[in-house]
mmJSON file of the N, C-alpha and C atoms, coordinates in Angstrom:
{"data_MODEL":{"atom_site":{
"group_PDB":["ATOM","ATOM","ATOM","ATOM","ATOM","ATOM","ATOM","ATOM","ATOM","ATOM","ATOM","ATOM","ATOM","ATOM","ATOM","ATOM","ATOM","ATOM","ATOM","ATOM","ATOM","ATOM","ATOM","ATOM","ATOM","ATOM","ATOM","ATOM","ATOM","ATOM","ATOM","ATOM","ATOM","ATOM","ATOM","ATOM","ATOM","ATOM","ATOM","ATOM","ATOM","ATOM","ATOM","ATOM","ATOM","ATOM","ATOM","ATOM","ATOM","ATOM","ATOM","ATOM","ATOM","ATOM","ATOM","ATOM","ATOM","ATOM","ATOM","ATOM","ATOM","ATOM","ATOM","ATOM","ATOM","ATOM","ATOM","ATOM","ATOM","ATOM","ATOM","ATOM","ATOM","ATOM","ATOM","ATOM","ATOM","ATOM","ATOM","ATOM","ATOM","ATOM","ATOM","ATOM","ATOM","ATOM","ATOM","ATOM","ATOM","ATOM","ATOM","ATOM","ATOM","ATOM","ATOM","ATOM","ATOM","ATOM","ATOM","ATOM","ATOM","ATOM","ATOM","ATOM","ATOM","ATOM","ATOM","ATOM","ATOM","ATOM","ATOM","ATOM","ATOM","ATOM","ATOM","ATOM","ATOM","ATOM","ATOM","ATOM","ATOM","ATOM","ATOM","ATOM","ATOM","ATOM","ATOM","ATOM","ATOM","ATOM","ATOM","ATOM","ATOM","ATOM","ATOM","ATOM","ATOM","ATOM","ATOM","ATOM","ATOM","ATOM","ATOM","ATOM","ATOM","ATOM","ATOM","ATOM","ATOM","ATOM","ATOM","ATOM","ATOM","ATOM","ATOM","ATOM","ATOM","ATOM","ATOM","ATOM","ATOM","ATOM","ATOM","ATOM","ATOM","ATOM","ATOM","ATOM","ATOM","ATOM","ATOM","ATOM","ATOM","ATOM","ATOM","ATOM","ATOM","ATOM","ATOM","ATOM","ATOM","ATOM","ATOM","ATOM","ATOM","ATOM","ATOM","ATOM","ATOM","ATOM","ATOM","ATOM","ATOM","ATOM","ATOM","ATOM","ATOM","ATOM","ATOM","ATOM","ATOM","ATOM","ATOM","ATOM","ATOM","ATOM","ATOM","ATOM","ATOM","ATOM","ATOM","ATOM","ATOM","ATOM","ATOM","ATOM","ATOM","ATOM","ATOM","ATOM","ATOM","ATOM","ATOM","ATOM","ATOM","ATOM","ATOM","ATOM","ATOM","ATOM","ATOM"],
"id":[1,2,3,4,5,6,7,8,9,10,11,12,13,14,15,16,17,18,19,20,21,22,23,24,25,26,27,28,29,30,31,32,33,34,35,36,37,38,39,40,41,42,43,44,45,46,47,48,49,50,51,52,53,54,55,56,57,58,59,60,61,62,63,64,65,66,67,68,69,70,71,72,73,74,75,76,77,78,79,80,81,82,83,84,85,86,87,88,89,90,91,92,93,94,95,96,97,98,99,100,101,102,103,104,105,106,107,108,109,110,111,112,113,114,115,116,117,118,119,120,121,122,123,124,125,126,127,128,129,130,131,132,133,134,135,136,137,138,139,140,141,142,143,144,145,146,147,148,149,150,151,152,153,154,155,156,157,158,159,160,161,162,163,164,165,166,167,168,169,170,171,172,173,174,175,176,177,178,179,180,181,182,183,184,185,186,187,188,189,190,191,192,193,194,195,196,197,198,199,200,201,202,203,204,205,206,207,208,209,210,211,212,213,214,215,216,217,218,219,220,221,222,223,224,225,226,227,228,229,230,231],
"type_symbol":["N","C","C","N","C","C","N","C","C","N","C","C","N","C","C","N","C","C","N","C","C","N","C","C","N","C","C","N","C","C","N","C","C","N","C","C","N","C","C","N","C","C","N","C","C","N","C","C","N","C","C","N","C","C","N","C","C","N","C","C","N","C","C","N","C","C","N","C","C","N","C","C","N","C","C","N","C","C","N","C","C","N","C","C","N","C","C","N","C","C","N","C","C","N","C","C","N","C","C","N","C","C","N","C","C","N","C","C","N","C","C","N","C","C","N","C","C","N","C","C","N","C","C","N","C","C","N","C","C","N","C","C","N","C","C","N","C","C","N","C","C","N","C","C","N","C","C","N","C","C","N","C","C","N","C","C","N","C","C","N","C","C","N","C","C","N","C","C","N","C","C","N","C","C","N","C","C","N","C","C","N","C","C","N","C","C","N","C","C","N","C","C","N","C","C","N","C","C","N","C","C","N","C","C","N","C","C","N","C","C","N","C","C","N","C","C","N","C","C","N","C","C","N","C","C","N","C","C","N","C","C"],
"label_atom_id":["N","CA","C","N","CA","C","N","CA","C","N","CA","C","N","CA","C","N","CA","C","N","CA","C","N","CA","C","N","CA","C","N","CA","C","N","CA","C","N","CA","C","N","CA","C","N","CA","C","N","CA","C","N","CA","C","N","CA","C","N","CA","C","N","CA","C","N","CA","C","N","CA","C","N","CA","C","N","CA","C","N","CA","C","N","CA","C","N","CA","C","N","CA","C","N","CA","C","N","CA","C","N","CA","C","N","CA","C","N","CA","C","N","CA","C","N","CA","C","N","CA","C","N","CA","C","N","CA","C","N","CA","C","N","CA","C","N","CA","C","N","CA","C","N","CA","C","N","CA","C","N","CA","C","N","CA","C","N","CA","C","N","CA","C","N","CA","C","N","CA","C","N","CA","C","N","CA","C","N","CA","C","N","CA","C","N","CA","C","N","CA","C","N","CA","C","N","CA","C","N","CA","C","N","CA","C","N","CA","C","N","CA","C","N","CA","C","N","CA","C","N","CA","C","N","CA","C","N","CA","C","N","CA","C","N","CA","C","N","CA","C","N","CA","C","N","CA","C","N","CA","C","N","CA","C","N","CA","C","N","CA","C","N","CA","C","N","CA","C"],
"label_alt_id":[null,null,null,null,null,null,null,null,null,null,null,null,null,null,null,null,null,null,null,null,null,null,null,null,null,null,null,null,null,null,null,null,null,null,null,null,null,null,null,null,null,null,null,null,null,null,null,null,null,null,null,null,null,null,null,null,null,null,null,null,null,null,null,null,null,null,null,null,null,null,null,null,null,null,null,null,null,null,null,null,null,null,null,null,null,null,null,null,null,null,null,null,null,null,null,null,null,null,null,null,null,null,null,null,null,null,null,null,null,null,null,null,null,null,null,null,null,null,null,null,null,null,null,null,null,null,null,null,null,null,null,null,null,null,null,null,null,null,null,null,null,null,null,null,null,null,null,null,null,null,null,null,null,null,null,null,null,null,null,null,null,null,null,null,null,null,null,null,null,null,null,null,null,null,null,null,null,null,null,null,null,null,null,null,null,null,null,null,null,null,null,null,null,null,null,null,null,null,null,null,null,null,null,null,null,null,null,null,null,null,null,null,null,null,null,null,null,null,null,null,null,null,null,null,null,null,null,null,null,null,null],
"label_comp_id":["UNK","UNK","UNK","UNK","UNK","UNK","UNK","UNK","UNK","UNK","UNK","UNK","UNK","UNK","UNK","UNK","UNK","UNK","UNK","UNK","UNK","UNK","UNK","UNK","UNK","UNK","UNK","UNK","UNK","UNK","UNK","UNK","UNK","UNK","UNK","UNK","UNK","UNK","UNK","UNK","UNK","UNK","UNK","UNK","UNK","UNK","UNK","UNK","UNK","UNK","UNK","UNK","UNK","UNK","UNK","UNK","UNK","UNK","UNK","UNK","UNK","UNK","UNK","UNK","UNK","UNK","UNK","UNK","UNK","UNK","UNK","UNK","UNK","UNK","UNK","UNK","UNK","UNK","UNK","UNK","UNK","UNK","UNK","UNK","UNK","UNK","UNK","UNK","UNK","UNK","UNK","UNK","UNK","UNK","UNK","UNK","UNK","UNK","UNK","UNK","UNK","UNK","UNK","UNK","UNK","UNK","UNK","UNK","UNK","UNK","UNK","UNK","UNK","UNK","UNK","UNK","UNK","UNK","UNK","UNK","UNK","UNK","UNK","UNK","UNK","UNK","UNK","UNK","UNK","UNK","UNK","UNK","UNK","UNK","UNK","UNK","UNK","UNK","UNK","UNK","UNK","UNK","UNK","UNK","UNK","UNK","UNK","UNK","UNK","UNK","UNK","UNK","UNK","UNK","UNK","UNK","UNK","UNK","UNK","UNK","UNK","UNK","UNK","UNK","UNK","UNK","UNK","UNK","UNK","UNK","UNK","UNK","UNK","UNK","UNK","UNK","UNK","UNK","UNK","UNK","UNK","UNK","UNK","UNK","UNK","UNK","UNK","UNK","UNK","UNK","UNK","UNK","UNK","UNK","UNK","UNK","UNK","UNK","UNK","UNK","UNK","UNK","UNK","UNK","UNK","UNK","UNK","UNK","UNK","UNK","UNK","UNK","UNK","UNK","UNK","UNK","UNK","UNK","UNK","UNK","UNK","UNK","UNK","UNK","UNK","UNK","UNK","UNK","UNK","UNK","UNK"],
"label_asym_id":["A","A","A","A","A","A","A","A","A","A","A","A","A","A","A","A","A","A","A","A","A","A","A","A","A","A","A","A","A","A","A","A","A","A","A","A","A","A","A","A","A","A","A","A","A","A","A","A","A","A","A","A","A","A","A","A","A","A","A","A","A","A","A","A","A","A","A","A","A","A","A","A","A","A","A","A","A","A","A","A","A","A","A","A","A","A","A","A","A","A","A","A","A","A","A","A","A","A","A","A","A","A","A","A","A","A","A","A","A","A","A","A","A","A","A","A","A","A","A","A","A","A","A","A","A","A","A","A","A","A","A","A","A","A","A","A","A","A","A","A","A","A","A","A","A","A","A","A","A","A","A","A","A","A","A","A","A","A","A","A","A","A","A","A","A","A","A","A","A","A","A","A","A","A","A","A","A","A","A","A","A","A","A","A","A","A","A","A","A","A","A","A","A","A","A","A","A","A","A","A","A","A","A","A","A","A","A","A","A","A","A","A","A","A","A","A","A","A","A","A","A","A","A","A","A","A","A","A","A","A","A"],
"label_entity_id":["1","1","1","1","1","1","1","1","1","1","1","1","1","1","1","1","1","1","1","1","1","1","1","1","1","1","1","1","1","1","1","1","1","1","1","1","1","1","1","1","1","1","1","1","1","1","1","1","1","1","1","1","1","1","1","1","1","1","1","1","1","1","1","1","1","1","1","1","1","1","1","1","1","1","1","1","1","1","1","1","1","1","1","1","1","1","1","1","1","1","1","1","1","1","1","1","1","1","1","1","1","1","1","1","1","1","1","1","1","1","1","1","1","1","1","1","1","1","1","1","1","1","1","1","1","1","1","1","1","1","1","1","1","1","1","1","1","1","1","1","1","1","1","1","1","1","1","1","1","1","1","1","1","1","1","1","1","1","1","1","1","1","1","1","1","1","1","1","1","1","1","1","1","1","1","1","1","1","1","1","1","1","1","1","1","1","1","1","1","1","1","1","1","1","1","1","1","1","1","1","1","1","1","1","1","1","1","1","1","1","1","1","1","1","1","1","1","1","1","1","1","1","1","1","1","1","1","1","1","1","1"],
"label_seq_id":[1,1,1,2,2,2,3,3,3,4,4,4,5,5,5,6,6,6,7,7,7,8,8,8,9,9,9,10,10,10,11,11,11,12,12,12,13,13,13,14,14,14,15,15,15,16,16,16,17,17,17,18,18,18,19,19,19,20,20,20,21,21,21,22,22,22,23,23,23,24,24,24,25,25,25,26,26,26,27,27,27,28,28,28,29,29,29,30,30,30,31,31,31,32,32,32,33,33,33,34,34,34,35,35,35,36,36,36,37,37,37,38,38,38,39,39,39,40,40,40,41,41,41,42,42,42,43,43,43,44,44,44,45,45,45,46,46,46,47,47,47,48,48,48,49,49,49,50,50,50,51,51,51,52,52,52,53,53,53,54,54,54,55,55,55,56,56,56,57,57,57,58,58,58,59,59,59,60,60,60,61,61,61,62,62,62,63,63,63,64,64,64,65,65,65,66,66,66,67,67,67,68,68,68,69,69,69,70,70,70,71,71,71,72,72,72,73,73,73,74,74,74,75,75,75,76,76,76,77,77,77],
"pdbx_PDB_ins_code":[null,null,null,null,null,null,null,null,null,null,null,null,null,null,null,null,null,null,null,null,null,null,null,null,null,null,null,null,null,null,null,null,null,null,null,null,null,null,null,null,null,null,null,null,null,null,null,null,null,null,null,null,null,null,null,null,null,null,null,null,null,null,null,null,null,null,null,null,null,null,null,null,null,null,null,null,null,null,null,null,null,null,null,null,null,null,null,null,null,null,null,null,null,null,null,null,null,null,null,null,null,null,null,null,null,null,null,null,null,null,null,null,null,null,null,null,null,null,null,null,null,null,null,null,null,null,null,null,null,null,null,null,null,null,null,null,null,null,null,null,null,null,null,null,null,null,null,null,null,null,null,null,null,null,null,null,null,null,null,null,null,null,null,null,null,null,null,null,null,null,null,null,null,null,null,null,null,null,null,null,null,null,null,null,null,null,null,null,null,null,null,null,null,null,null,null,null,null,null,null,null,null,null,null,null,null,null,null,null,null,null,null,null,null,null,null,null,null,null,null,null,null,null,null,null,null,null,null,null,null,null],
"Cartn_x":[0.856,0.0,0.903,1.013,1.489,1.311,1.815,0.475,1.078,-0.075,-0.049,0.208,1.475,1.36,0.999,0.547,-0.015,0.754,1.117,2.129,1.586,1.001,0.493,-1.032,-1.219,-2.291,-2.967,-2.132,-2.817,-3.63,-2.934,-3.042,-4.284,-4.71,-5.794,-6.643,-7.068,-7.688,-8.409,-7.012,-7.569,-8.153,-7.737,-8.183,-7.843,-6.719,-6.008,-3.991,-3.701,-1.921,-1.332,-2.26,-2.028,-2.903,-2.571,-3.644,-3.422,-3.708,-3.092,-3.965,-3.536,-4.074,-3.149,-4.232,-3.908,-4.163,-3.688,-3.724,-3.02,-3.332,-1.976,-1.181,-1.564,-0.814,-0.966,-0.123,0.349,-1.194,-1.742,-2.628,-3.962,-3.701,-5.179,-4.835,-3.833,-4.098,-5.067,-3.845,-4.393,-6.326,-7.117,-7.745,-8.945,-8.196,-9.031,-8.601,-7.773,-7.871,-8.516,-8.868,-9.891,-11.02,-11.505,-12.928,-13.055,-12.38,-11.957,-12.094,-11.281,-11.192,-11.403,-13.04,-12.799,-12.144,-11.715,-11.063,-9.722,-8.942,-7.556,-8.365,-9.023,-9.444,-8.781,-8.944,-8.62,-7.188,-6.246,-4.805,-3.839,-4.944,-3.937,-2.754,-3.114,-2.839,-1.149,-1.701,-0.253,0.729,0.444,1.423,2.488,3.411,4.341,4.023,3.528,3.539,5.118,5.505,6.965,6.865,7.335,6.879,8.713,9.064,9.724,10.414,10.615,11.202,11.503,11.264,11.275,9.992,9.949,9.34,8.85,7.952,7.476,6.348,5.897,4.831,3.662,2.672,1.143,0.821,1.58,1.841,2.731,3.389,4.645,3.628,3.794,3.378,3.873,2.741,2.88,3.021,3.263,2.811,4.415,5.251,5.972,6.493,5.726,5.899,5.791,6.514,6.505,5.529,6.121,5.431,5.151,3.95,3.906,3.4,4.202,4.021,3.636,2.266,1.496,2.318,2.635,3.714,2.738,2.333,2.018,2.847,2.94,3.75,4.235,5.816,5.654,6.314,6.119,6.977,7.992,8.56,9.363,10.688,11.797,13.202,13.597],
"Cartn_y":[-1.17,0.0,1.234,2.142,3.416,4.394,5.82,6.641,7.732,8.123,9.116,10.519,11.597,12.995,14.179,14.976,15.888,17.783,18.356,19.467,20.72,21.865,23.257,23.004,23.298,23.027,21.941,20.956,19.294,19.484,19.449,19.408,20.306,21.442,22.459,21.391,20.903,20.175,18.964,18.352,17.248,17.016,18.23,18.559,17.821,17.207,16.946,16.709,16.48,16.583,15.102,14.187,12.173,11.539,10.191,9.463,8.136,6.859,5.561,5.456,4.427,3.548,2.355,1.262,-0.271,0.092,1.246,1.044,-0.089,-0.832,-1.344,-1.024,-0.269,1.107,2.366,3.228,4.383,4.949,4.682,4.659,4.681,3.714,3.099,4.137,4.699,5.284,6.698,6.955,8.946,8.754,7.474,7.416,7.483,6.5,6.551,8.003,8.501,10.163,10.68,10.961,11.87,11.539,10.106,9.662,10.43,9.519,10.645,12.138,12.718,13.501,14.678,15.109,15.629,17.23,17.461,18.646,18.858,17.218,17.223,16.774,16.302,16.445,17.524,18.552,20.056,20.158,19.582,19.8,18.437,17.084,16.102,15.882,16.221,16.023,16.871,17.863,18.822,18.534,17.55,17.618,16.527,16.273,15.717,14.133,13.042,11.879,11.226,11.586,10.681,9.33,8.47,7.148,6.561,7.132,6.89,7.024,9.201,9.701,9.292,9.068,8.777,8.957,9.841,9.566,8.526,7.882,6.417,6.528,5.873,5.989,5.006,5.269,5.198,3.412,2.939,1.246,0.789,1.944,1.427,0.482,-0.924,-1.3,-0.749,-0.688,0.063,-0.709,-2.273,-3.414,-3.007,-2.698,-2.566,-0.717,-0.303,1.771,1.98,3.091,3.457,4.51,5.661,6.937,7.547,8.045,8.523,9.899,11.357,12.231,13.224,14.013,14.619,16.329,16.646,17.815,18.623,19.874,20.759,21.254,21.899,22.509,23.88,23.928,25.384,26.586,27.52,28.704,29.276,29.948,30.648,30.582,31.092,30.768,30.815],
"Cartn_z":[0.0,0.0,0.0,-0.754,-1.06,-0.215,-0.431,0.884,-0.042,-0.43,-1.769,-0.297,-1.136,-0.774,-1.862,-1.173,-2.372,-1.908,-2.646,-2.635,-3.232,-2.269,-3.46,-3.803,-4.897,-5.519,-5.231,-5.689,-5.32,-4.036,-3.319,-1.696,-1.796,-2.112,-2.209,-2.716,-3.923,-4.868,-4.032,-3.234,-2.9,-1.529,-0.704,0.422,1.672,1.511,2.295,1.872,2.773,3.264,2.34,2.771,2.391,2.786,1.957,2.49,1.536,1.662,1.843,-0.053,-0.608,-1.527,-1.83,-2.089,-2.742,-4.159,-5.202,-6.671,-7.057,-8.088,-8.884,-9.461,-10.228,-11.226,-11.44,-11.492,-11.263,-12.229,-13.592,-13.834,-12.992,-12.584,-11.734,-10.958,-10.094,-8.421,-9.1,-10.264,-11.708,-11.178,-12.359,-11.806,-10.602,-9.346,-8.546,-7.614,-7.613,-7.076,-7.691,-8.914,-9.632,-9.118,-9.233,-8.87,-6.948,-6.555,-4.671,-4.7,-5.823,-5.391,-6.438,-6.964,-8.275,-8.706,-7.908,-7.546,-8.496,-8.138,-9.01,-10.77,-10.688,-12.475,-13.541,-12.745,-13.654,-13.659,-12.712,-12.693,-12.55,-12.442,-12.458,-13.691,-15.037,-15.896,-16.302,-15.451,-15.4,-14.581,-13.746,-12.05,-12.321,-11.479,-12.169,-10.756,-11.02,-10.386,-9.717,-8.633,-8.323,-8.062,-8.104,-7.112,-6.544,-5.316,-4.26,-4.846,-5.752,-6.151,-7.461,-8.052,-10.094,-10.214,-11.514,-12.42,-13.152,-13.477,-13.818,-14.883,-15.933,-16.567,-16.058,-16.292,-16.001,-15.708,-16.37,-16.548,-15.25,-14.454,-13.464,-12.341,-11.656,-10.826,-9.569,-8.761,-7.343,-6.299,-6.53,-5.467,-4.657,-4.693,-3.302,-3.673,-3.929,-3.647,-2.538,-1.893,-0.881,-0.847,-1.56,-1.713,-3.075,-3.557,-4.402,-4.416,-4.958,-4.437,-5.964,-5.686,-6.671,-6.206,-7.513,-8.137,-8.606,-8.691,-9.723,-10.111,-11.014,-11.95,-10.652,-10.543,-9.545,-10.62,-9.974,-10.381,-10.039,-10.159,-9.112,-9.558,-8.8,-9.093,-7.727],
"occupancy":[1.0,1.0,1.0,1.0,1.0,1.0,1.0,1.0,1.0,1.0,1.0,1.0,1.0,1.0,1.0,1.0,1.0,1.0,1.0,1.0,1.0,1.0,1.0,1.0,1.0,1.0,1.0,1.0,1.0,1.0,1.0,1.0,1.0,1.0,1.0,1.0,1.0,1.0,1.0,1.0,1.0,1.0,1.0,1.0,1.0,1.0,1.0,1.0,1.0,1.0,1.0,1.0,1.0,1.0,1.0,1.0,1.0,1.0,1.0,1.0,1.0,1.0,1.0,1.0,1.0,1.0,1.0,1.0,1.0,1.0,1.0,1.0,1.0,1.0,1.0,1.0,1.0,1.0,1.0,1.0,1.0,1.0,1.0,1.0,1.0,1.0,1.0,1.0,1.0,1.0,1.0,1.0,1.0,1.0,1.0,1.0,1.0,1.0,1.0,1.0,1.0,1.0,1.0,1.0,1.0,1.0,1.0,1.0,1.0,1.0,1.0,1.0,1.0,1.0,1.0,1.0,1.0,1.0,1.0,1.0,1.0,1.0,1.0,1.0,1.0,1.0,1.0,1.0,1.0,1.0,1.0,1.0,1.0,1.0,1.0,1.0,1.0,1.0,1.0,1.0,1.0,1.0,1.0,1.0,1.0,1.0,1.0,1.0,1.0,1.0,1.0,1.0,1.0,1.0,1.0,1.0,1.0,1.0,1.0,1.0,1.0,1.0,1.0,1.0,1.0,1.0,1.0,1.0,1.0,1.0,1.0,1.0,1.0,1.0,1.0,1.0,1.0,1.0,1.0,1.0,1.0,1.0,1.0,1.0,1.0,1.0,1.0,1.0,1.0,1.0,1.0,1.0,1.0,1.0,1.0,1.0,1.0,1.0,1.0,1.0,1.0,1.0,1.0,1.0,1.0,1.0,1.0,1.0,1.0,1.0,1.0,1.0,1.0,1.0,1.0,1.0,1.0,1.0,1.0,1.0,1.0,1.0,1.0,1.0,1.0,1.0,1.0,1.0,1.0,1.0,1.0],
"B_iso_or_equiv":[0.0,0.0,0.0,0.0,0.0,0.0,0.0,0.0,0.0,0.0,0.0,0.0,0.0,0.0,0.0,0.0,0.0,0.0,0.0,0.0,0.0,0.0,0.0,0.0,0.0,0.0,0.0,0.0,0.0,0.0,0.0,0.0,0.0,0.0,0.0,0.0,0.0,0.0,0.0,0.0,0.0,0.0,0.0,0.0,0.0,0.0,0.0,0.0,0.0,0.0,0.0,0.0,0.0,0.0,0.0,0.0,0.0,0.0,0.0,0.0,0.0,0.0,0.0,0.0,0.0,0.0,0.0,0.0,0.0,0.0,0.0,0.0,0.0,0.0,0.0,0.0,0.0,0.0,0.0,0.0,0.0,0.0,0.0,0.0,0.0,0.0,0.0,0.0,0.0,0.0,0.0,0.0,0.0,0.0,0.0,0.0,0.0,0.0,0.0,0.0,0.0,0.0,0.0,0.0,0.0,0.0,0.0,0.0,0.0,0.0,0.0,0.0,0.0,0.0,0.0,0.0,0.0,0.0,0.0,0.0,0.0,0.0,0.0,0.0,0.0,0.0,0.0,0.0,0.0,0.0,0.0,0.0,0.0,0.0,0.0,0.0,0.0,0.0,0.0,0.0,0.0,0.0,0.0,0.0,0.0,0.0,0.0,0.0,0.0,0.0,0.0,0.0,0.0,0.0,0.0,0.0,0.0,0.0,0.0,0.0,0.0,0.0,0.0,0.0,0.0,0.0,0.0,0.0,0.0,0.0,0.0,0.0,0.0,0.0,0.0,0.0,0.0,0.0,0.0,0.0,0.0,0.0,0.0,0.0,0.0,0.0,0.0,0.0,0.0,0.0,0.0,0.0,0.0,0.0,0.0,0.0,0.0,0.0,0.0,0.0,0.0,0.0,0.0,0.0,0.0,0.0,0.0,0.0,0.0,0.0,0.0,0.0,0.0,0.0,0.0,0.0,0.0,0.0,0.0,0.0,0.0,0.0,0.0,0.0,0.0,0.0,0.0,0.0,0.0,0.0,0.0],
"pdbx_formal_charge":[null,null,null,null,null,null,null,null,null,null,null,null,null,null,null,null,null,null,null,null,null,null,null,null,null,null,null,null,null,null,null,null,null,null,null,null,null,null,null,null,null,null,null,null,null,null,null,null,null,null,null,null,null,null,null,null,null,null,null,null,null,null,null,null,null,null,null,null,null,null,null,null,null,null,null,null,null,null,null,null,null,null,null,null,null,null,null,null,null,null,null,null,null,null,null,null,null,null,null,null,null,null,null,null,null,null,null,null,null,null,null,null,null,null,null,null,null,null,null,null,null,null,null,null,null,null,null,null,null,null,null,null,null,null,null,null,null,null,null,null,null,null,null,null,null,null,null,null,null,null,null,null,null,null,null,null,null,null,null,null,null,null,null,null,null,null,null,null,null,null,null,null,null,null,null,null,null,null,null,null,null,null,null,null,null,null,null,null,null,null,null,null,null,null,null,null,null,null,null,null,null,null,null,null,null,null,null,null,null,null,null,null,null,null,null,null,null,null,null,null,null,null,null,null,null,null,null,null,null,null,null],
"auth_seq_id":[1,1,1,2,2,2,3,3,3,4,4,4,5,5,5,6,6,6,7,7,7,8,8,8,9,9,9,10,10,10,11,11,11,12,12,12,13,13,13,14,14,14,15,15,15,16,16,16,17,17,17,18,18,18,19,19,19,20,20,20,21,21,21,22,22,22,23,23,23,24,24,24,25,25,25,26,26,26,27,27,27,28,28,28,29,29,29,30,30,30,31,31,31,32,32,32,33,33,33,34,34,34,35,35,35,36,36,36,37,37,37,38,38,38,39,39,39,40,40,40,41,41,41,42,42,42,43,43,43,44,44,44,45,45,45,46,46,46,47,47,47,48,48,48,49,49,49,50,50,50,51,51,51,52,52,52,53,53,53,54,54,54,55,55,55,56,56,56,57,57,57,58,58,58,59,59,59,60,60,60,61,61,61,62,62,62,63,63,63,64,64,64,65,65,65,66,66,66,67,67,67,68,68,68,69,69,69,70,70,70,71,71,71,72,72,72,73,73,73,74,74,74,75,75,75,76,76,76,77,77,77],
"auth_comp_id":["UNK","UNK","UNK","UNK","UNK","UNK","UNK","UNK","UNK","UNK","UNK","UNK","UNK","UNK","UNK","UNK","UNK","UNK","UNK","UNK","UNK","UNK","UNK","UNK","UNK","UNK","UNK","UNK","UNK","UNK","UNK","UNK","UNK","UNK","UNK","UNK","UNK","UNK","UNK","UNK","UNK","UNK","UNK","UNK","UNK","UNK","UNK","UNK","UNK","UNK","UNK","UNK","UNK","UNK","UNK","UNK","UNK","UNK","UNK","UNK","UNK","UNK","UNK","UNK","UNK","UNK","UNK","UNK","UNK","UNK","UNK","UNK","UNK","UNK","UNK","UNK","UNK","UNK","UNK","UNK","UNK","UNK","UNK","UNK","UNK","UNK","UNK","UNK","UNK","UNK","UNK","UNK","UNK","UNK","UNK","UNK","UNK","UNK","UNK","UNK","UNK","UNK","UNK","UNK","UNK","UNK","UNK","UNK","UNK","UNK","UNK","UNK","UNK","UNK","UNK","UNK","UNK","UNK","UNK","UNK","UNK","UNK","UNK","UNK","UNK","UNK","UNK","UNK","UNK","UNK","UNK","UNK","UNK","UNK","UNK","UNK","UNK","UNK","UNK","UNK","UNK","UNK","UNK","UNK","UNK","UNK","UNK","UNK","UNK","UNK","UNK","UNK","UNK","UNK","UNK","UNK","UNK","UNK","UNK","UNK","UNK","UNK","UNK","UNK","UNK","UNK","UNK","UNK","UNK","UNK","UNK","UNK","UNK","UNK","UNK","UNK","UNK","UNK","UNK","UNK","UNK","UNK","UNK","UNK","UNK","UNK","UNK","UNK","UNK","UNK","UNK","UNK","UNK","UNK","UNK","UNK","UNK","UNK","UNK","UNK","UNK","UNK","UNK","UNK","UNK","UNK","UNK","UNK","UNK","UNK","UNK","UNK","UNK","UNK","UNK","UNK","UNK","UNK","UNK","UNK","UNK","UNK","UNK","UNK","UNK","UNK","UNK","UNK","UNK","UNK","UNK"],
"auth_asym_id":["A","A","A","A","A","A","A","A","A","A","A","A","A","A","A","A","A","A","A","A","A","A","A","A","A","A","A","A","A","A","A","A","A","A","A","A","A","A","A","A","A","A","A","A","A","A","A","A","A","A","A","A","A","A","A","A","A","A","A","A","A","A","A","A","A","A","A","A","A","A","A","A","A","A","A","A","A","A","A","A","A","A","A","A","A","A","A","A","A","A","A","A","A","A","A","A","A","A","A","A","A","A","A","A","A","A","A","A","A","A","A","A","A","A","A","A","A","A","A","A","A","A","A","A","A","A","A","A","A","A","A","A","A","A","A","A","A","A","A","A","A","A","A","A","A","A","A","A","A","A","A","A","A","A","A","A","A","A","A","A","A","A","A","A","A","A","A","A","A","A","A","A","A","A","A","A","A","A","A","A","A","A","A","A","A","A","A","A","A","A","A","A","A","A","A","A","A","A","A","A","A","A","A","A","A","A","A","A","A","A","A","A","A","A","A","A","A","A","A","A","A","A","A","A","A","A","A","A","A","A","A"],
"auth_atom_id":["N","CA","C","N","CA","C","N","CA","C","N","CA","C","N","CA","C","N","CA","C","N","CA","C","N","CA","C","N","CA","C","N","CA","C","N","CA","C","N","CA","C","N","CA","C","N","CA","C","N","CA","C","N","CA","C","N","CA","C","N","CA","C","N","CA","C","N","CA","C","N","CA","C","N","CA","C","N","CA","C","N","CA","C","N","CA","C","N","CA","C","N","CA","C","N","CA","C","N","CA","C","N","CA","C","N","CA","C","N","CA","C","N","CA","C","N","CA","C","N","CA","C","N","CA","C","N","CA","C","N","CA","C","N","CA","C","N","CA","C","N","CA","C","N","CA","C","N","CA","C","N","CA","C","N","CA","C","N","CA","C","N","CA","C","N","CA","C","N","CA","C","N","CA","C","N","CA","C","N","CA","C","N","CA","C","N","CA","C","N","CA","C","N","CA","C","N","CA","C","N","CA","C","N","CA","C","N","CA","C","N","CA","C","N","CA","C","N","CA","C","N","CA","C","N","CA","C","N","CA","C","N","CA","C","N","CA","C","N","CA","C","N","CA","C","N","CA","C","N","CA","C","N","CA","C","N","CA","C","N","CA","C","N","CA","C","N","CA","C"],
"pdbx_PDB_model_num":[1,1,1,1,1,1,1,1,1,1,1,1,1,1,1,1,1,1,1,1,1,1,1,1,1,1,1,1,1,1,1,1,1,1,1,1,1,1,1,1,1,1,1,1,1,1,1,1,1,1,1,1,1,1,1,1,1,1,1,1,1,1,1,1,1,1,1,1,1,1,1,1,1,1,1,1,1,1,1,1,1,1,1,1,1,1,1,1,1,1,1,1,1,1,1,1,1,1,1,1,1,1,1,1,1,1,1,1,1,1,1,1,1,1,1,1,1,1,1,1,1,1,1,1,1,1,1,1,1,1,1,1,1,1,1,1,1,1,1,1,1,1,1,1,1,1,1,1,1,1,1,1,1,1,1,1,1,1,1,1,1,1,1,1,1,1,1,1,1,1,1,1,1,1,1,1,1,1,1,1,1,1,1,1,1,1,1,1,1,1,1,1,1,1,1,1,1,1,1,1,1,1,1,1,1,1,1,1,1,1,1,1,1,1,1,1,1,1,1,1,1,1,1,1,1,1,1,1,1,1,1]
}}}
């Protein structure tokens, strides 16, 4: 089980700090946060997904992830 964090925006969107999921795939978790949480709908697509720090595509299995941490895009320098 993973324990999704959310950073900025996300965190606004999703209305909370973290919180646990059994996804299988990095896909499936995209998914079932939108369905949870329809808030990230409008900005999941932009945010950058880590899984225990890498980058991974949508297919990556999550069965031993530690953390997977939701990015918005930031600004700043």
């Amino acid at each position: 089980m993973a324990t999704v964090r959310y950073f900025a925006a996300a965190q606004d969107a999703a209305g909370v700090e973290s919180e646990t999921s059994d996804a299988v795939t990095l896909g499936a978790l995209k998914a079932a946060l939108v369905e949870t949480h329809p808030g990230l709908a409008a900005i999941i697509g932009r945010c950058a997904l880590l899984v225990d720090g890498a980058r991974v595509g949508d297919e990556f299995a999550l069965a031993d992830a530690g953390t997977v941490d939701v990015l918005p895009p930031f600004a700043g320098g």
